[in-house]
N, C-alpha and C positions, 0 to 999 in steps of 0.2 A: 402582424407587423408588415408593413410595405415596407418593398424593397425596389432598389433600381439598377439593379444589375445589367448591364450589357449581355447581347448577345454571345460576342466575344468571351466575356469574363464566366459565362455560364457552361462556354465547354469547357470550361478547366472542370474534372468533376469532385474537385473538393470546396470550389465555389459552386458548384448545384449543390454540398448536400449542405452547406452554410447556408445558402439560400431557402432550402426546405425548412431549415433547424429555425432561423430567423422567422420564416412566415409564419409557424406554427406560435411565434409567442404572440399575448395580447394584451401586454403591460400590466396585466391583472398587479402583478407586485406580491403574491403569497409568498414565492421565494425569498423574499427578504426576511420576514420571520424566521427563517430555519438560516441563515445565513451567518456563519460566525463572526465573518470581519462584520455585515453589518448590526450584528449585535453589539457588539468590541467599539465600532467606531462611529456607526451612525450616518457615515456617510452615503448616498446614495449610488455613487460611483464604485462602492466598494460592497456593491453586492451585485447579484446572480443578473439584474434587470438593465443595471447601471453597463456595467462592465458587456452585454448585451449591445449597447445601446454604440458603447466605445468600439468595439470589434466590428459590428456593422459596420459605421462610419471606415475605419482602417481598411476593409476591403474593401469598400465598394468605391471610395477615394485612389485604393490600389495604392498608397502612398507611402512611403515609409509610417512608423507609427512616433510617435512623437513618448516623450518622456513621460507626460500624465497618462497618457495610452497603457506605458510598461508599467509603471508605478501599480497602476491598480489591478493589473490583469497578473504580476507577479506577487501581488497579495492575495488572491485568490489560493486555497488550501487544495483545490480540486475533490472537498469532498462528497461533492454531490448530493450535497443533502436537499438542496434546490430538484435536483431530478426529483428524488423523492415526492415536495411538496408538488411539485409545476401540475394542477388539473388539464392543461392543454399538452400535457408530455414532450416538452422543450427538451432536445439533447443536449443539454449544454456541455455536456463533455467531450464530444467531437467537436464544438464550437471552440469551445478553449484550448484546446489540443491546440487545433489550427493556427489559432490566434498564439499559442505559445512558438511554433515553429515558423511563423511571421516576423515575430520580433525577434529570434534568433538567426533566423536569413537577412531580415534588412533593420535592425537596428544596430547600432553603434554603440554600447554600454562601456561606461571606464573602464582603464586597460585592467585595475584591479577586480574587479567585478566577474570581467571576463577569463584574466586567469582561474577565479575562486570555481569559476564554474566548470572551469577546462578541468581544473583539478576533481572536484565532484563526478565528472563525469568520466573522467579515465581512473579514480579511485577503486568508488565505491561497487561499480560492477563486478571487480576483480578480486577475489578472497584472498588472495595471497599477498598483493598491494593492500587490501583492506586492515588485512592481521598486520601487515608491517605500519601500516599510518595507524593506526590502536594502540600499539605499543610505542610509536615514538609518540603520541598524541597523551599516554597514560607518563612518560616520562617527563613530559610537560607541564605537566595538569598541577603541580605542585606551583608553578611561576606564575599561572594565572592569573592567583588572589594578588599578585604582584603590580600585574598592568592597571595604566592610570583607567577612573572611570569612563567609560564613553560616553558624549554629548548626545542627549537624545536627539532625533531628526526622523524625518519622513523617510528616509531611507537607511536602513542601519548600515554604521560604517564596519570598516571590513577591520578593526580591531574587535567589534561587539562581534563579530561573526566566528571572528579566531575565538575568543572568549567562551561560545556556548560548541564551538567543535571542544574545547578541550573539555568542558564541562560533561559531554556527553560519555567522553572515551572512560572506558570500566578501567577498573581496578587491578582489575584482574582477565585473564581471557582461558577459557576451557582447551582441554588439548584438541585436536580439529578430529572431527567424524569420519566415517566411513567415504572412502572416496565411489566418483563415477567410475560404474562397472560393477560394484556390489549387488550380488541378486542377495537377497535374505529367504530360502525358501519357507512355504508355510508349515505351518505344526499341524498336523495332520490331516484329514482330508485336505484336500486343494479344494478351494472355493471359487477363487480368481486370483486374478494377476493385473498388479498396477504398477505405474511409475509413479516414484514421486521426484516431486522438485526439490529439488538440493537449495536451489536457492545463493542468493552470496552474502549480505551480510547476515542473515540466519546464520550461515553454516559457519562465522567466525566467533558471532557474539554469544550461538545457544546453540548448536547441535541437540542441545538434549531432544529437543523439541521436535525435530526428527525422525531421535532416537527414540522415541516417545508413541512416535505412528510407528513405527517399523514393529515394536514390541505388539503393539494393540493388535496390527495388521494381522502378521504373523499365527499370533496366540488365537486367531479367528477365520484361518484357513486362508489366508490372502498370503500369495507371493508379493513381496516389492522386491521392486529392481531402480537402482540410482542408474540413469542412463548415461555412458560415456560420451565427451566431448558436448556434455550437454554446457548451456551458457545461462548467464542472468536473463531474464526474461526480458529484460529492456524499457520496465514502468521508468525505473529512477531517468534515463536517460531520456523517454521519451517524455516524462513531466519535467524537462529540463529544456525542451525544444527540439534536441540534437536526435531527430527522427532519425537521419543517415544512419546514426550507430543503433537505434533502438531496434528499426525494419531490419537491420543484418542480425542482430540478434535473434531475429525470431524467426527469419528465414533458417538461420542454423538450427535451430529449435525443433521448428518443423521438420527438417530434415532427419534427424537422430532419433527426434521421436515416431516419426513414420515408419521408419527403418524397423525399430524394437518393435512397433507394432506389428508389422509385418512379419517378422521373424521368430516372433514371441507370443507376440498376441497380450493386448493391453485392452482393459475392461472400461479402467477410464485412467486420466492421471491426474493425479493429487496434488493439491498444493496447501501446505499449512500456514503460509502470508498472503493474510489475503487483498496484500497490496499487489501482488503478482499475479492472481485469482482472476484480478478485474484486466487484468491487460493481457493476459494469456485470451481470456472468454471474450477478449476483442479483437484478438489476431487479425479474426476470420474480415471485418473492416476495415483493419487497417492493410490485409494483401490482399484489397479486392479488386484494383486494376494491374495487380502482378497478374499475367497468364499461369507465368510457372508456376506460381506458387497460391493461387485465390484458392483454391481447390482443395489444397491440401490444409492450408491452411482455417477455411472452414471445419473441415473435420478434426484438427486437433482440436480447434476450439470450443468443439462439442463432446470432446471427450474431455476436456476439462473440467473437475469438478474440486471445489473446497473438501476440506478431509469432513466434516461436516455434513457435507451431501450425501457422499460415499458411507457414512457408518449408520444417516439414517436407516440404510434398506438393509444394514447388519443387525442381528439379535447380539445384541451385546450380553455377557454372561457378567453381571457386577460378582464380584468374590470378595471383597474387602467389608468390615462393619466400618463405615467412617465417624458415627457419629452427627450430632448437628455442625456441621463444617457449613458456615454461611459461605456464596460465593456473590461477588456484586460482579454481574457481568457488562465487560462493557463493549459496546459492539461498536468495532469497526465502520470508521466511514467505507470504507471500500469494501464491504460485507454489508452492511445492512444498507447502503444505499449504491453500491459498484455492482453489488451480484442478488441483490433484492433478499439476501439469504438472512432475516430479523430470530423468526423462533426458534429452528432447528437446535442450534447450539446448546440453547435454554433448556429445550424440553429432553434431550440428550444426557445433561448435567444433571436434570430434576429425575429422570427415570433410573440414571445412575445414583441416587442416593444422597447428591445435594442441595444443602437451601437455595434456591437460586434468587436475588434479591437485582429488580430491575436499577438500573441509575439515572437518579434526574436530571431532565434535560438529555437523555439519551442521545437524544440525533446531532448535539454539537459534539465536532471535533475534537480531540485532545491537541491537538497542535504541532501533532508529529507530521503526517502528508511528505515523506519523504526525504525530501531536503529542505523541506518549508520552516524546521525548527533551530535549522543551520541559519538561511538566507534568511527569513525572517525571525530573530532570536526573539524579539520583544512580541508580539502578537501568538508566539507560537508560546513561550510564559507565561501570558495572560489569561491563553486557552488552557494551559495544563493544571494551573492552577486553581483554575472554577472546577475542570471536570474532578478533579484530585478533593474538591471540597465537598462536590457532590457527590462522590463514591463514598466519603466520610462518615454522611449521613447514613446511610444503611449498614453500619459498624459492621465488616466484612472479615472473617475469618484469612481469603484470600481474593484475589483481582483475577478472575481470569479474563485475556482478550483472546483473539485470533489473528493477531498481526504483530510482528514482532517490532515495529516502526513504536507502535500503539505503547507496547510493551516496553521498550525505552523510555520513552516518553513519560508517563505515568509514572512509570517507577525511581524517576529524577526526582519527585514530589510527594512521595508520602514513603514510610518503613515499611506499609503493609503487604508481603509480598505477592507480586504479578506474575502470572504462570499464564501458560498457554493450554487453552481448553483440551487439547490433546493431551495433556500432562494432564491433568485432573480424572481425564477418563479411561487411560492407560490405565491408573492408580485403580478407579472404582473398580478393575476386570485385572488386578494380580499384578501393574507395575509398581514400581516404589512409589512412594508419597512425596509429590514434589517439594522443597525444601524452599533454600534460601533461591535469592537474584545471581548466583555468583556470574562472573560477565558480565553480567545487565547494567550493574551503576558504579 
């Protein structure tokens, strides 16, 4: 793709790597098959090529973005399944990044809009604000079926949006996990030592899931350590635009974790969402004109690894007989197209002693994407509901994902219970047998 960028506009060096990202595509258009909205909607604006075409124009105009601009670039799921397809290797994730922190710098969205987001975005980072809006959100949830219907439109209104926050909030919520600072040492020889990520709405909605790696770790000679003053990793915030809050986030990040490293010594660190997975193993790009921090921040992002990675290069000891326990796995956008990580999980699952049953249409999203099932209620229903139809078909014992985003999501749409792969393989090597969702719906 031809570009015409300025001089001027070229030492900005987030306009050179737009610039690089743009010339590498060649309108071929494969990404659009893998593309959820435009499966969903058809449009060409509202896919990986389109939305391309829109962002160009918005930077190299320099111009503010105009309303069809937001429209379709905040329909975008960011799940990357476009990277996946693209033969010419388009980053369209650092494209859209930009393009989202574009339209939060210089657009002007209703004042409603703008709270909803202000709100999302000093929420959800925060566990202890999280657990508090959960429970007044679960005391709510009863008045819902109350509110008039909403008018469908091209942009859902902020009654449809109050509608599926209540919708989401559980029933119930687990008592909260082990805090930052907890070393868990290992059970007999020491093998290594890792941190893992705490995480923030994991650690409100599902500690098990955690508690889940810590047992497995543990029972296979690995120290974990939950590192203090550690924070959200900053994906929610930074797919929200509000980089300010996402890069402070992860410079703290950096900082606590370098510290343990250095003090302790850390092998790699763990993350079991692997919606955090992919923006942790990005740090190292997004502090790379920081002096103080490019450096360091490289290197956490290479000791970054999915729990997944980490337990390939473990001999796992299965001790349980399970029986034929079918598993439909469903992988993550941000796992099987954020951290390219497709088989490990599967062959992990299958060597520990389950059927593992792949799900059709794998590469479309469930319609979770963070806060995309909030902000976008109706598209993000329409995704949960194909993928929930297609997991149907391979009559599945249980759902395991790797993201706990993922893991809400799905489990809004069918009984069959969702666990998180670390739960399944905790089980297969002497943890309990994952049960029901409780928290989750």
């Amino acid at each position: 793709m031809k570009t015409e960028f300025s001089l001027a506009q070229l030492a900005d060096p987030d306009i050179a790597v737009a610039d690089k990202i743009l010339r590498a595509c060649v309108h071929c258009g494969f990404c659009t098959a893998t593309c959820p909205t435009y499966v969903l909607l058809g449009d060409e604006l509202d896919s990986p090529r389109g939305r391309i075409y829109l962002i160009k124009e918005m930077l190299e105009k320099d111009k503010p973005p105009t309303a069809e601009v937001v429209k379709h670039i905040d329909r975008c799921l960011s799940c990357l399944a476009c990277m996946t397809t693209c033969p010419s290797g388009v980053h369209y994730m650092h494209l859209v990044d930009q393009a989202r922190v574009r339209i939060e710098k210089d657009y002007s969205r209703p004042l409603t809009e703008r709270a909803l987001r202000a709100v999302l975005g000093l929420v959800l980072p925060r566990p202890n604000l999280f657990r508090a809006s959960m429970i007044m959100a679960r005391l709510a949830r009863p008045f819902a079926a109350l509110l008039p219907a909403p008018k469908a439109a091209a942009t859902p209104s902020l009654l449809r949006r109050i509608k599926a926050m209540l919708a989401l909030a559980p029933k119930g919520l687990p008592a909260p996990g082990p805090s930052g600072g907890s070393v868990f040492p290992a059970i007999g020889e020491k093998r290594g030592r890792v941190a893992l990520l705490q995480g923030c709405a994991q650690q409100v909605l599902a500690p098990r899931i955690n508690q889940a790696a810590i047992n497995l770790l543990t029972r296979h000679g690995i120290e974990v350590v939950l590192v203090r003053d550690e924070q959200c990793c900053g994906a929610l915030t930074h797919h929200l635009g509000q980089d300010g809050d996402a890069l402070a986030r992860a410079r703290a990040n950096i900082k606590v974790w370098k510290k343990e490293a250095e003090q302790g010594g850390l092998d790699a660190i763990l993350i079991t969402a692997s919606g955090c997975g992919t923006v942790i193993k990005d740090y190292g790009f997004m502090l790379r004109e920081d002096r103080e921090y490019a450096a360091a921040a490289a290197q956490i992002s290479a000791l970054a690894k999915d729990i997944t990675e980490f337990l390939s290069g473990i001999a796992l000891a299965p001790t349980t007989q399970k029986g034929d326990v079918t598993i439909a796995y469903h992988s993550a956008c941000s796992l099987q197209h954020g951290q390219k990580i497709t088989g490990l999980p599967k062959e992990l699952l299958s060597k520990n002693g389950f059927v593992v049953k792949d799900v059709p249409e794998s590469h479309l999203c469930c319609g979770s994407a963070g806060t995309y099932n909030i902000l976008q209620p109706d598209i993000a229903s329409r995704l949960r509901d194909r993928k929930v139809a297609n997991i149907a078909t391979v009559k599945p014992d249980m759902i395991a994902a790797g993201n706990i985003g993922c893991m809400v999501q799905i489990a809004g749409g069918t009984s069959v219970p969702v666990v998180h792969t670390i739960e399944l393989l905790d089980w297969a090597t002497g943890g309990p047998k994952p049960g029901s969702l409780t928290g989750l719906n």
